[in-house]
PDB file with one MODEL, atoms N, CA, C and O in Angstrom:
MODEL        1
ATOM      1  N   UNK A   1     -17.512 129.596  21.288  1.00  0.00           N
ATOM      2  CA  UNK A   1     -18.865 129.071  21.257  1.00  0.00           C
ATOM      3  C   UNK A   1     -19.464 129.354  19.891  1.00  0.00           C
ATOM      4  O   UNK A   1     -19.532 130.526  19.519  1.00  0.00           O
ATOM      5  N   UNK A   2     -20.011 128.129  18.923  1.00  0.00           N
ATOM      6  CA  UNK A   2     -20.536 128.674  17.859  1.00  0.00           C
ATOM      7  C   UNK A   2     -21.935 129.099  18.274  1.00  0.00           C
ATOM      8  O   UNK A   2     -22.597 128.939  19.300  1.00  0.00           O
ATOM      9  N   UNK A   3     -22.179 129.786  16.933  1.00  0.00           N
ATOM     10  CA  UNK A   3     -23.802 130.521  17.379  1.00  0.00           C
ATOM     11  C   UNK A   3     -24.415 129.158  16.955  1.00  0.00           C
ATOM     12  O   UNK A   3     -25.055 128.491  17.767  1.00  0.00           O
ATOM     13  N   UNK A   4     -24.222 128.771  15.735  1.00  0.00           N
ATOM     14  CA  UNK A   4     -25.492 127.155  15.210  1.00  0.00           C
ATOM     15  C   UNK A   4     -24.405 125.889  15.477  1.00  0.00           C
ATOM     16  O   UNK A   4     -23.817 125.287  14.578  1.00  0.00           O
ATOM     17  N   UNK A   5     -24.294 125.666  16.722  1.00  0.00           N
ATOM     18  CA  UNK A   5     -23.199 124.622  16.678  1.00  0.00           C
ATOM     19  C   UNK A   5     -23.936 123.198  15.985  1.00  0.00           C
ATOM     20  O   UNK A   5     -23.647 122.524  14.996  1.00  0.00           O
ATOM     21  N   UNK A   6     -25.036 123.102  17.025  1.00  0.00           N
ATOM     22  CA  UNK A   6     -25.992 121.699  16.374  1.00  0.00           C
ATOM     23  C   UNK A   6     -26.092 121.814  14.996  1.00  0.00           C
ATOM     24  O   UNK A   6     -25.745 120.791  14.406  1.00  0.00           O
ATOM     25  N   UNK A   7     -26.542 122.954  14.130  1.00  0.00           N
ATOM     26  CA  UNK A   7     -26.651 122.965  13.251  1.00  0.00           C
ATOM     27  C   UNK A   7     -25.129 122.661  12.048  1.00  0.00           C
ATOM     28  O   UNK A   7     -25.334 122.114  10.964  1.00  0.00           O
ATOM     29  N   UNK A   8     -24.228 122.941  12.312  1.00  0.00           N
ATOM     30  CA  UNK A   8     -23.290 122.744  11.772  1.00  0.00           C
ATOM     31  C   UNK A   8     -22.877 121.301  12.242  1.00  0.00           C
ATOM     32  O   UNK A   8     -22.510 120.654  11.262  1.00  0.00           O
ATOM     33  N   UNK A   9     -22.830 120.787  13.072  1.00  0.00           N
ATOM     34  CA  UNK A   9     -22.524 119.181  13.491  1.00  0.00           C
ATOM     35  C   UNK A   9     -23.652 118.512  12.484  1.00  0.00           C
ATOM     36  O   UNK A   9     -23.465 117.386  12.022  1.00  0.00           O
ATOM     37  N   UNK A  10     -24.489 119.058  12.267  1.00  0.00           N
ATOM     38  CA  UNK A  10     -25.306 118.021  11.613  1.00  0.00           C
ATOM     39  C   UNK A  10     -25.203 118.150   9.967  1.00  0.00           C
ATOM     40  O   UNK A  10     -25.418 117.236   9.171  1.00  0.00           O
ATOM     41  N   UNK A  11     -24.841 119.441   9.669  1.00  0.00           N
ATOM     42  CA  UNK A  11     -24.262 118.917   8.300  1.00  0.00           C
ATOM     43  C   UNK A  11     -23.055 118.534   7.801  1.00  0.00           C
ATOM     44  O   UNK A  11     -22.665 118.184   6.687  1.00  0.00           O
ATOM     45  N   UNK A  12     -22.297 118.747   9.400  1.00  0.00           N
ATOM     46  CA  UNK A  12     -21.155 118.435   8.543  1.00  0.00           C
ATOM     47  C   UNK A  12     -21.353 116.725   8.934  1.00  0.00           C
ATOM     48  O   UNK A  12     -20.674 116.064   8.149  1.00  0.00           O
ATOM     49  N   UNK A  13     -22.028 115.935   9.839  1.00  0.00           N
ATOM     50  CA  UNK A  13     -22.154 114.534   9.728  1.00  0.00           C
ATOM     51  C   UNK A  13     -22.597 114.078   8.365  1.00  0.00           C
ATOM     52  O   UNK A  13     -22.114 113.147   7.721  1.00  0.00           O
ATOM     53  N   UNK A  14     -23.794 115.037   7.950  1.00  0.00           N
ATOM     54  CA  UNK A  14     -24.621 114.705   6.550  1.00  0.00           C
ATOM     55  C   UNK A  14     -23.297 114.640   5.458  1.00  0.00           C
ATOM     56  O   UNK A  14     -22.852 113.704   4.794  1.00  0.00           O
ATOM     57  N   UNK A  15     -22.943 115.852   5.563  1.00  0.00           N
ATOM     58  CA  UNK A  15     -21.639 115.324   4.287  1.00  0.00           C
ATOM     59  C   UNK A  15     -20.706 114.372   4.323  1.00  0.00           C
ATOM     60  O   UNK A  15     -20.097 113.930   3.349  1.00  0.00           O
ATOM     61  N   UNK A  16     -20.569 114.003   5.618  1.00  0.00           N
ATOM     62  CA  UNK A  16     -19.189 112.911   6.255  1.00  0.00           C
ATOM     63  C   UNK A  16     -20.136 111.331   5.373  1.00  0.00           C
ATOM     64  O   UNK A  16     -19.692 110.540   4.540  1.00  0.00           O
ATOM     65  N   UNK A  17     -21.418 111.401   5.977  1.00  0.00           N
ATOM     66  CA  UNK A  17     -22.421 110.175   5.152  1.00  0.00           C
ATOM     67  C   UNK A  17     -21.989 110.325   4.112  1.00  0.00           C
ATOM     68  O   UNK A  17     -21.351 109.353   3.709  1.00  0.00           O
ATOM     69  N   UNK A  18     -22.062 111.329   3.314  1.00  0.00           N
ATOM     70  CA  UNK A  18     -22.481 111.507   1.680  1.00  0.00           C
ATOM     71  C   UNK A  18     -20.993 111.068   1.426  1.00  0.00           C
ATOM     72  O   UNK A  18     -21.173 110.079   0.715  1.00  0.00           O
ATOM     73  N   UNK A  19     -19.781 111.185   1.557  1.00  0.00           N
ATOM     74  CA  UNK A  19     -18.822 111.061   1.132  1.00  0.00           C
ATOM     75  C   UNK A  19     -18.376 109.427   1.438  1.00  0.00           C
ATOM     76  O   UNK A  19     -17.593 108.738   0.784  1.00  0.00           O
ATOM     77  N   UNK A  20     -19.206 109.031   2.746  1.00  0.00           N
ATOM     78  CA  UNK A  20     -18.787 108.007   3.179  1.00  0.00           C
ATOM     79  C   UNK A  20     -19.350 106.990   2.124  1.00  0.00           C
ATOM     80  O   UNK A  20     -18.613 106.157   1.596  1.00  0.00           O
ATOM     81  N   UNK A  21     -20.773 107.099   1.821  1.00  0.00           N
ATOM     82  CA  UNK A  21     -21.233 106.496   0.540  1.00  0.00           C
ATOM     83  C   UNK A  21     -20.765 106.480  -1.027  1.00  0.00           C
ATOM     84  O   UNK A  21     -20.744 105.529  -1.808  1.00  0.00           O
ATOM     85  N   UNK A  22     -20.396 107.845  -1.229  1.00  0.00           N
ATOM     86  CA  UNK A  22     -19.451 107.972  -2.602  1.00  0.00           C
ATOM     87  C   UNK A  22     -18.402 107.134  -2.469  1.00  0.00           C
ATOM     88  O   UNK A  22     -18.577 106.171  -3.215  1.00  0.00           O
ATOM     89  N   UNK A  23     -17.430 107.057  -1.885  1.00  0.00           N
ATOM     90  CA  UNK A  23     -16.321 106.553  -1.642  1.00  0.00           C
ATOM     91  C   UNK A  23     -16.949 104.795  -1.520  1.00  0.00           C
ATOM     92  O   UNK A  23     -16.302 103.983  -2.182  1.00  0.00           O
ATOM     93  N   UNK A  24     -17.957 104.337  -0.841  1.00  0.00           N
ATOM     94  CA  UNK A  24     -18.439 103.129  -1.135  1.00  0.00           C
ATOM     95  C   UNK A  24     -18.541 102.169  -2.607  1.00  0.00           C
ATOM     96  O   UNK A  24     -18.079 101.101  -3.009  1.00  0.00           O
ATOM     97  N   UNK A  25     -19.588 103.433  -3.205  1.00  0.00           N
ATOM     98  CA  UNK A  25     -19.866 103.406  -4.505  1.00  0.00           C
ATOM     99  C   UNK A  25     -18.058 103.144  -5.450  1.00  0.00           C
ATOM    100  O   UNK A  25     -17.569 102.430  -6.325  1.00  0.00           O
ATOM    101  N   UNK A  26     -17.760 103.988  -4.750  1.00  0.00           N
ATOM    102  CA  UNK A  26     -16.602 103.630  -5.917  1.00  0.00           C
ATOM    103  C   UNK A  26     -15.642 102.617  -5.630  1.00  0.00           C
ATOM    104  O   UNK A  26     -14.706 102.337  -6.378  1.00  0.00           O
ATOM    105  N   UNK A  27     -15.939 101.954  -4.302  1.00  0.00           N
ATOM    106  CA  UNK A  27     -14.912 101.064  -3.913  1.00  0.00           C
ATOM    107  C   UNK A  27     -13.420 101.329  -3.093  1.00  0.00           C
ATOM    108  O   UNK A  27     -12.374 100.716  -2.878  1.00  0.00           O
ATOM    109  N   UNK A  28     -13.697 101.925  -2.955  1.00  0.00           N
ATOM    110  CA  UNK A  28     -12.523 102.816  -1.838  1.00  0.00           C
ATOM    111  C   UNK A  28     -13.261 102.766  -0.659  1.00  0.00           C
ATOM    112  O   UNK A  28     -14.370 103.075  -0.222  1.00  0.00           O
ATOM    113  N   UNK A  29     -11.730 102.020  -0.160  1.00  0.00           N
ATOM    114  CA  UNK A  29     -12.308 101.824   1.552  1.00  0.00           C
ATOM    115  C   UNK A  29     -11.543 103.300   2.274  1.00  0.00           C
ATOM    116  O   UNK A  29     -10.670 104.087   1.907  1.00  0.00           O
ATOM    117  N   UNK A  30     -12.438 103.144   3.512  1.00  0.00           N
ATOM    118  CA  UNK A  30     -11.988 104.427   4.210  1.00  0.00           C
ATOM    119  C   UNK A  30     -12.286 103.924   5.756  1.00  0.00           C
ATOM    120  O   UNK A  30     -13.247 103.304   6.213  1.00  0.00           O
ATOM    121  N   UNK A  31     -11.208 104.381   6.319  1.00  0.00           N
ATOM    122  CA  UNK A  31     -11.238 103.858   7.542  1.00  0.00           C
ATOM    123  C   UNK A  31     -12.316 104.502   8.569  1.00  0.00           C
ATOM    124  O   UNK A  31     -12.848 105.540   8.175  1.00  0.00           O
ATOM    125  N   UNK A  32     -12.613 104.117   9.555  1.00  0.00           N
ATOM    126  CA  UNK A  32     -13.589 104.190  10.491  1.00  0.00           C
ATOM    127  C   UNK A  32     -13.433 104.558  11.729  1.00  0.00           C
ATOM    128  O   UNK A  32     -13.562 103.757  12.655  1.00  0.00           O
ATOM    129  N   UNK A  33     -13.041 106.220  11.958  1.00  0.00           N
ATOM    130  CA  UNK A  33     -12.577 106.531  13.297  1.00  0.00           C
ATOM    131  C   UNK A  33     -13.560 107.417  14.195  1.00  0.00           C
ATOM    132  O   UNK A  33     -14.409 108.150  13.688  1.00  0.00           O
ATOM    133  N   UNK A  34     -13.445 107.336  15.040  1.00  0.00           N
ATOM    134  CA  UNK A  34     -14.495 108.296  16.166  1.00  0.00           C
ATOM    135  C   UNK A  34     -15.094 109.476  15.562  1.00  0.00           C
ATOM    136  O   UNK A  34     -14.653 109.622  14.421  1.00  0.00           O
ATOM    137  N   UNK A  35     -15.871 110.311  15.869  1.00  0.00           N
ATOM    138  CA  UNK A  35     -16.247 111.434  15.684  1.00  0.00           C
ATOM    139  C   UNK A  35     -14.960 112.628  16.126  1.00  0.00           C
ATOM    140  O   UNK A  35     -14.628 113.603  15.451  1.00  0.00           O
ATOM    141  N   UNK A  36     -14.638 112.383  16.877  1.00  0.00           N
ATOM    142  CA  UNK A  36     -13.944 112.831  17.827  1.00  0.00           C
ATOM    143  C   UNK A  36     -12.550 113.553  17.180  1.00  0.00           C
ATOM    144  O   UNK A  36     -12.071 114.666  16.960  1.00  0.00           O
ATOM    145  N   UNK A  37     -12.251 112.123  17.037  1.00  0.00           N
ATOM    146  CA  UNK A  37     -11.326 112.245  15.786  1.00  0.00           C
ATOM    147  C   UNK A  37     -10.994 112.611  14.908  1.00  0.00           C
ATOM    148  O   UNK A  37      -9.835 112.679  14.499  1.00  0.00           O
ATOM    149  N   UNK A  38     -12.240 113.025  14.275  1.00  0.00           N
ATOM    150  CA  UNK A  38     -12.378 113.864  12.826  1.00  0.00           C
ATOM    151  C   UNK A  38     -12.413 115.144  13.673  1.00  0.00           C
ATOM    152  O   UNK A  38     -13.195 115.833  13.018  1.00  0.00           O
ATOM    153  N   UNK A  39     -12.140 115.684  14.448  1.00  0.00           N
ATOM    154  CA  UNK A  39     -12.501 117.338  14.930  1.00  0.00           C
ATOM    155  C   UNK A  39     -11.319 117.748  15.776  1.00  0.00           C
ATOM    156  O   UNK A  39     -11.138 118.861  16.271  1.00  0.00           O
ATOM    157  N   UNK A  40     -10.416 116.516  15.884  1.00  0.00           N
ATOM    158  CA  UNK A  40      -8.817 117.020  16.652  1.00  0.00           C
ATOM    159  C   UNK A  40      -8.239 118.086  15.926  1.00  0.00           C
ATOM    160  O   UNK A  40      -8.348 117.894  14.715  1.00  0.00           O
ATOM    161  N   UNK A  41      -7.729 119.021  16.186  1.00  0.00           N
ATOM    162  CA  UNK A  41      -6.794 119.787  15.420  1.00  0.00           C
ATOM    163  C   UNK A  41      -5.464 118.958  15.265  1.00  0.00           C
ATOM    164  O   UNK A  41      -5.080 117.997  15.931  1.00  0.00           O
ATOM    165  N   UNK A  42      -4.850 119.614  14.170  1.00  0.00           N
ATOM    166  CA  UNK A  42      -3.848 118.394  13.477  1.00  0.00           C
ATOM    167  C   UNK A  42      -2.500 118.774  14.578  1.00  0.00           C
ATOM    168  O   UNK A  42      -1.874 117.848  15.096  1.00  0.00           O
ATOM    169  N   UNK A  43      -2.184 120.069  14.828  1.00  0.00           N
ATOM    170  CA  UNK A  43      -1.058 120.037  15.641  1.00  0.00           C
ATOM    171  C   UNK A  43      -1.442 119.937  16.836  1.00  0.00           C
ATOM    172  O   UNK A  43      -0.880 120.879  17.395  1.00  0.00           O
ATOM    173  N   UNK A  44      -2.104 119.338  17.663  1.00  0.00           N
ATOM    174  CA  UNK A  44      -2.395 119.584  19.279  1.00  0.00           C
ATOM    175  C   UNK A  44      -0.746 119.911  20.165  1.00  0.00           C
ATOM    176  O   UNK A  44      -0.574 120.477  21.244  1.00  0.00           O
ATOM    177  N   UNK A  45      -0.088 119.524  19.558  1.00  0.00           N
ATOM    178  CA  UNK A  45       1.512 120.331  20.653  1.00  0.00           C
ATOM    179  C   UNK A  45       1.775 121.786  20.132  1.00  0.00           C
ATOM    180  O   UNK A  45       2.725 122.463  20.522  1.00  0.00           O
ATOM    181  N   UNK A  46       0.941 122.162  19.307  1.00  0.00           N
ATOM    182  CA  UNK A  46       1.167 123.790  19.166  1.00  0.00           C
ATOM    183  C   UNK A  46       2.062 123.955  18.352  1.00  0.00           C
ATOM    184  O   UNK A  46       2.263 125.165  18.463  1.00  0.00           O
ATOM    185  N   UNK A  47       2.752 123.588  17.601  1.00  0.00           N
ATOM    186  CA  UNK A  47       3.874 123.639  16.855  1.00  0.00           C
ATOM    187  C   UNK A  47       2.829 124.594  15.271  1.00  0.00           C
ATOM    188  O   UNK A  47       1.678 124.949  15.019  1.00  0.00           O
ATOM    189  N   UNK A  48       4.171 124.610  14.644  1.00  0.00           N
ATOM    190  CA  UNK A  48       3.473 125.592  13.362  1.00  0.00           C
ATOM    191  C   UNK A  48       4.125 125.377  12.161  1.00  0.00           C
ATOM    192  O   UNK A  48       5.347 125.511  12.214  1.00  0.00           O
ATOM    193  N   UNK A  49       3.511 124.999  10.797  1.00  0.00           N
ATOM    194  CA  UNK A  49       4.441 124.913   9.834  1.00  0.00           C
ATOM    195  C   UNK A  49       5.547 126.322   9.011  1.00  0.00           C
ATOM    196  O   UNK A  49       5.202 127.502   8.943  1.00  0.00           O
ATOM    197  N   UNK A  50       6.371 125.964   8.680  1.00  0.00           N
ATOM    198  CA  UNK A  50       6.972 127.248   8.016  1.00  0.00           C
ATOM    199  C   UNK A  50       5.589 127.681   7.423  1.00  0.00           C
ATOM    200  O   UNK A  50       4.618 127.122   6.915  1.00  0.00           O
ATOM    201  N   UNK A  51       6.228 129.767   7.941  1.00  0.00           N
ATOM    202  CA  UNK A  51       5.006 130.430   7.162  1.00  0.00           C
ATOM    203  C   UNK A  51       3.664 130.661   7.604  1.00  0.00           C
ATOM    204  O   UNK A  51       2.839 131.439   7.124  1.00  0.00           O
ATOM    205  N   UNK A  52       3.494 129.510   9.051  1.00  0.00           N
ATOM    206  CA  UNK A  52       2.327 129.735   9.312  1.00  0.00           C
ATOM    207  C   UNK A  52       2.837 131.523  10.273  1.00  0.00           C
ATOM    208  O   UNK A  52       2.314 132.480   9.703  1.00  0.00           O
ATOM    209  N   UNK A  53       3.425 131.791  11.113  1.00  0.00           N
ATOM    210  CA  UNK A  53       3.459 133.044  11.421  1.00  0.00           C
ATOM    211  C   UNK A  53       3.676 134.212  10.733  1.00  0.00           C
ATOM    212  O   UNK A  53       3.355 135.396  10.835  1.00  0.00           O
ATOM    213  N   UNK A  54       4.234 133.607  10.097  1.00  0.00           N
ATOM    214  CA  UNK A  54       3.999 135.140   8.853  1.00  0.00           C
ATOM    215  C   UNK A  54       2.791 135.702   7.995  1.00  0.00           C
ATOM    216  O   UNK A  54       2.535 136.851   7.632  1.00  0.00           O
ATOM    217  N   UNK A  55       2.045 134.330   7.768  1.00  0.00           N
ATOM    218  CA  UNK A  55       0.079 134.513   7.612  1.00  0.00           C
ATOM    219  C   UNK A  55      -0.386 134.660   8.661  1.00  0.00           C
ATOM    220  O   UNK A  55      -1.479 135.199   8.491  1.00  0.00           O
ATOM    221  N   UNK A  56      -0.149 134.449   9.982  1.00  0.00           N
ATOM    222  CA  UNK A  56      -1.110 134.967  11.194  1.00  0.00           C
ATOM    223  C   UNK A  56      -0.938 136.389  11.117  1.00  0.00           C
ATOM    224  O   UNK A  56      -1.966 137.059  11.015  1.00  0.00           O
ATOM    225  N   UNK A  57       0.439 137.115  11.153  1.00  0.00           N
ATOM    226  CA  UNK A  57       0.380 138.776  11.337  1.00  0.00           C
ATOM    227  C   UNK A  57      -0.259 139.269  10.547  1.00  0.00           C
ATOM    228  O   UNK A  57      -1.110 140.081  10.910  1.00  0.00           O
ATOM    229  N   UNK A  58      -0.042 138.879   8.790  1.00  0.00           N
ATOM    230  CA  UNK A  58      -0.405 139.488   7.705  1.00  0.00           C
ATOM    231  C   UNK A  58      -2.285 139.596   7.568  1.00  0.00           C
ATOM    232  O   UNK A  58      -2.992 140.438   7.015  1.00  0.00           O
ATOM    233  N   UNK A  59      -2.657 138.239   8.404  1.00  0.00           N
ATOM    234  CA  UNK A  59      -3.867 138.152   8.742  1.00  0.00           C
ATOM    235  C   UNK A  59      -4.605 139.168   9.438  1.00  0.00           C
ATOM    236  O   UNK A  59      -5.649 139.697   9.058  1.00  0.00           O
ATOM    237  N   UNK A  60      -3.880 139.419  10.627  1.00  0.00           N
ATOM    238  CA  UNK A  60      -4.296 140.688  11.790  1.00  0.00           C
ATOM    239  C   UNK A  60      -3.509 141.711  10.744  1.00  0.00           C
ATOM    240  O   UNK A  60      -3.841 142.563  11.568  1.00  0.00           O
ATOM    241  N   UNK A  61      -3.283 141.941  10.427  1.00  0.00           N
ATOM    242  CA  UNK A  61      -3.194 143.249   9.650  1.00  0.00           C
ATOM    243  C   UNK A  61      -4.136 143.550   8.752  1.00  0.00           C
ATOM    244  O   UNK A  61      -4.470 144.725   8.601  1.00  0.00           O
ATOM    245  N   UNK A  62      -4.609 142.714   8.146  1.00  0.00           N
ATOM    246  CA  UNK A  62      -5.778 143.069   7.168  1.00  0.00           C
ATOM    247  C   UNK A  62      -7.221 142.827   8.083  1.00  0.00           C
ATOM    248  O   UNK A  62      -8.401 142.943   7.750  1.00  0.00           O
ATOM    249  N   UNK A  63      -6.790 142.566   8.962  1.00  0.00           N
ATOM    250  CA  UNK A  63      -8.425 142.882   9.842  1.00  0.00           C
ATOM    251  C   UNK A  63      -8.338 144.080  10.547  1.00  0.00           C
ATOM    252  O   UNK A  63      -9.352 144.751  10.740  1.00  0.00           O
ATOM    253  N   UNK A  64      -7.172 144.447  10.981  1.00  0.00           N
ATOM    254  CA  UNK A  64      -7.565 145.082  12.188  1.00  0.00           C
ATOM    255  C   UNK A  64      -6.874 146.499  11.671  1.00  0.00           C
ATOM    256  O   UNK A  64      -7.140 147.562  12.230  1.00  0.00           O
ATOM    257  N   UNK A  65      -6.260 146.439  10.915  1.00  0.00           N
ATOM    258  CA  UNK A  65      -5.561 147.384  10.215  1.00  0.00           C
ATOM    259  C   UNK A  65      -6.339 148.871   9.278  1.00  0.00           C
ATOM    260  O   UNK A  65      -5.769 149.957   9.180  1.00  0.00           O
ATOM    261  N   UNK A  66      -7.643 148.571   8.714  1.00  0.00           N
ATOM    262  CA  UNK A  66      -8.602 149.355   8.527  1.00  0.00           C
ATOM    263  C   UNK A  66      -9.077 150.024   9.232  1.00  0.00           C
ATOM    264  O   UNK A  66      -9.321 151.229   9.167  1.00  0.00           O
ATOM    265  N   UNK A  67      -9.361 148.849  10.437  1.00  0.00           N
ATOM    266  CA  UNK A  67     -10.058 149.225  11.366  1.00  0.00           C
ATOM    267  C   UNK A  67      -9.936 150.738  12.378  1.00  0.00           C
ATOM    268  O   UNK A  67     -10.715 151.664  12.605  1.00  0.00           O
ATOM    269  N   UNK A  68      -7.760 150.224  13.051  1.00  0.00           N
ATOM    270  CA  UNK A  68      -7.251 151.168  13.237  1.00  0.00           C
ATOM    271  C   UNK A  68      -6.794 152.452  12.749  1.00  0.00           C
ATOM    272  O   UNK A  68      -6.220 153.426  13.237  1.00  0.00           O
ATOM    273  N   UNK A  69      -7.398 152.005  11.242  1.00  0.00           N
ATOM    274  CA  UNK A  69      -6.896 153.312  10.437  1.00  0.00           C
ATOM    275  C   UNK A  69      -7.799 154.502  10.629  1.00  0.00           C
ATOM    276  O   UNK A  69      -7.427 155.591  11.066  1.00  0.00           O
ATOM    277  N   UNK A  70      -9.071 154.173  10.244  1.00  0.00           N
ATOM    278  CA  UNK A  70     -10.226 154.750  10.518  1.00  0.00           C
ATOM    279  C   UNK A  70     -10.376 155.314  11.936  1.00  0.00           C
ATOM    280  O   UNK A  70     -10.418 156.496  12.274  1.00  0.00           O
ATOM    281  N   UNK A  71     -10.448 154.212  12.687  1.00  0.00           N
ATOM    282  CA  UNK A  71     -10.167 155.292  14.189  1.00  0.00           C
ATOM    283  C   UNK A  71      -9.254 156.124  13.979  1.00  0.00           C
ATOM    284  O   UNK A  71      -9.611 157.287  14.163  1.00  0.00           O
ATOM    285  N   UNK A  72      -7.956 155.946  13.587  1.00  0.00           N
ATOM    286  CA  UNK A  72      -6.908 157.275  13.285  1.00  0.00           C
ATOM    287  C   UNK A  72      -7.478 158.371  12.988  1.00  0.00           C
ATOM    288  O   UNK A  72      -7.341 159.419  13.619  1.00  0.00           O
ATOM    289  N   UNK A  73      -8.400 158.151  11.654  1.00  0.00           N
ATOM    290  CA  UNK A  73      -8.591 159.522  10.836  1.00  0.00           C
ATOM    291  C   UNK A  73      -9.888 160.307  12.079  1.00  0.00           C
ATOM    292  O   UNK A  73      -9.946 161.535  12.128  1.00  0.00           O
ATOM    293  N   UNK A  74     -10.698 159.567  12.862  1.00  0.00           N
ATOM    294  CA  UNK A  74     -11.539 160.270  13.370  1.00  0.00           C
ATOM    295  C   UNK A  74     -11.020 160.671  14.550  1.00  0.00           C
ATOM    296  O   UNK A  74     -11.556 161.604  15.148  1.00  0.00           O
ATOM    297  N   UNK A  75      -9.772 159.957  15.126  1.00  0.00           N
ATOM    298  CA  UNK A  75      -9.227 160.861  16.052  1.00  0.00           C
ATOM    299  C   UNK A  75      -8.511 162.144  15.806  1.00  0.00           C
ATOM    300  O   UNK A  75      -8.461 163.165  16.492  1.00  0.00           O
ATOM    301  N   UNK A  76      -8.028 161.878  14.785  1.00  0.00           N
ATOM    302  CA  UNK A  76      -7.345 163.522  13.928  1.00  0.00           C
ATOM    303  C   UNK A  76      -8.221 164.369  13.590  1.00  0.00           C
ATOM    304  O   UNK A  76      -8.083 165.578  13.775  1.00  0.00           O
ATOM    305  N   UNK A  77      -9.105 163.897  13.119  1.00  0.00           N
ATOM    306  CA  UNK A  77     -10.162 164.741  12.847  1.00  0.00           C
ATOM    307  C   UNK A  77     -11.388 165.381  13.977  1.00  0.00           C
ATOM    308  O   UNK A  77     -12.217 166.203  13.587  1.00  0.00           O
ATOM    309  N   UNK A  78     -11.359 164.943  15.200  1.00  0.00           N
ATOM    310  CA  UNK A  78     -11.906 165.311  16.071  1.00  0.00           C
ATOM    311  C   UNK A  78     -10.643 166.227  16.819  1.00  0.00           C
ATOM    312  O   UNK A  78     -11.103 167.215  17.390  1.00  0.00           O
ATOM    313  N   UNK A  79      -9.815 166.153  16.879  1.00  0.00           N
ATOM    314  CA  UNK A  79      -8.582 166.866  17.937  1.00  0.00           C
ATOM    315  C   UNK A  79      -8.744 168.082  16.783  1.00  0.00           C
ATOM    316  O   UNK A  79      -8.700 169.215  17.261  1.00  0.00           O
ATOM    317  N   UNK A  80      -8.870 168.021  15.767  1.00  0.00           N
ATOM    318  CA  UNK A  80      -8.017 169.056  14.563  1.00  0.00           C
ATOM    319  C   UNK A  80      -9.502 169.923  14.765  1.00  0.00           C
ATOM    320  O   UNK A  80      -9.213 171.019  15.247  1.00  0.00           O
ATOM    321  N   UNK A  81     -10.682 169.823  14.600  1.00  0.00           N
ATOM    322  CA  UNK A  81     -11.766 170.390  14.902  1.00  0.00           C
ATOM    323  C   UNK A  81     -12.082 170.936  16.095  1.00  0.00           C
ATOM    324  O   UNK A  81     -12.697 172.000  16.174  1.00  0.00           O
ATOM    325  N   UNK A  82     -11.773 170.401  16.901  1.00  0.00           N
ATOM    326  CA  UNK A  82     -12.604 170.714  18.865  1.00  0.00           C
ATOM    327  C   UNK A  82     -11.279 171.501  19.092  1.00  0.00           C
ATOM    328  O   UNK A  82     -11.508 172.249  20.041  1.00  0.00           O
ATOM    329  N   UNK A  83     -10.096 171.667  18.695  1.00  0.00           N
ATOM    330  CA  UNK A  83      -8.998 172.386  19.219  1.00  0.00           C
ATOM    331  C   UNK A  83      -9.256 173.998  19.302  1.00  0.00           C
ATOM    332  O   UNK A  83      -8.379 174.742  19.740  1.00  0.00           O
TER     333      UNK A  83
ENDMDL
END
């Protein structure tokens, strides 16, 4: 659930205009598909390109990896104190 969903649908329509007009201006046609359409994810069968799993872990590692570190040190550091 986004927090500003309306709000983000509406600029990202505003820029979809703005580009749709640039691209006018310059004479480049661009085809004309649903809204809908523009917001499919590109693999809907789930599939993954080389590499994409090796950036998902490396991903959760740099998020969550601090995170757990820090809990580490305050769990050591609370056992090593209260003992």
């Amino acid at each position: 659930m986004a927090l500003f969903k309306k709000r983000t649908d509406r600029a990202f329509d505003t820029m979809r205009e703005k580009n749709r007009r640039y691209l006018e201006s310059q004479g480049i046609s661009q085809e004309q598909g649903s809204k809908d359409d523009a917001r499919k994810p590109v693999y809907e069968d789930g599939t993954f390109e080389k590499g994409d799993i090796p950036a998902i872990i490396i991903s959760a590692f740099m998020v969550f990896g601090p995170i757990l570190l820090i809990l580490g040190v305050v769990v050591f550091l609370v056992f090593h104190f209260l003992r």
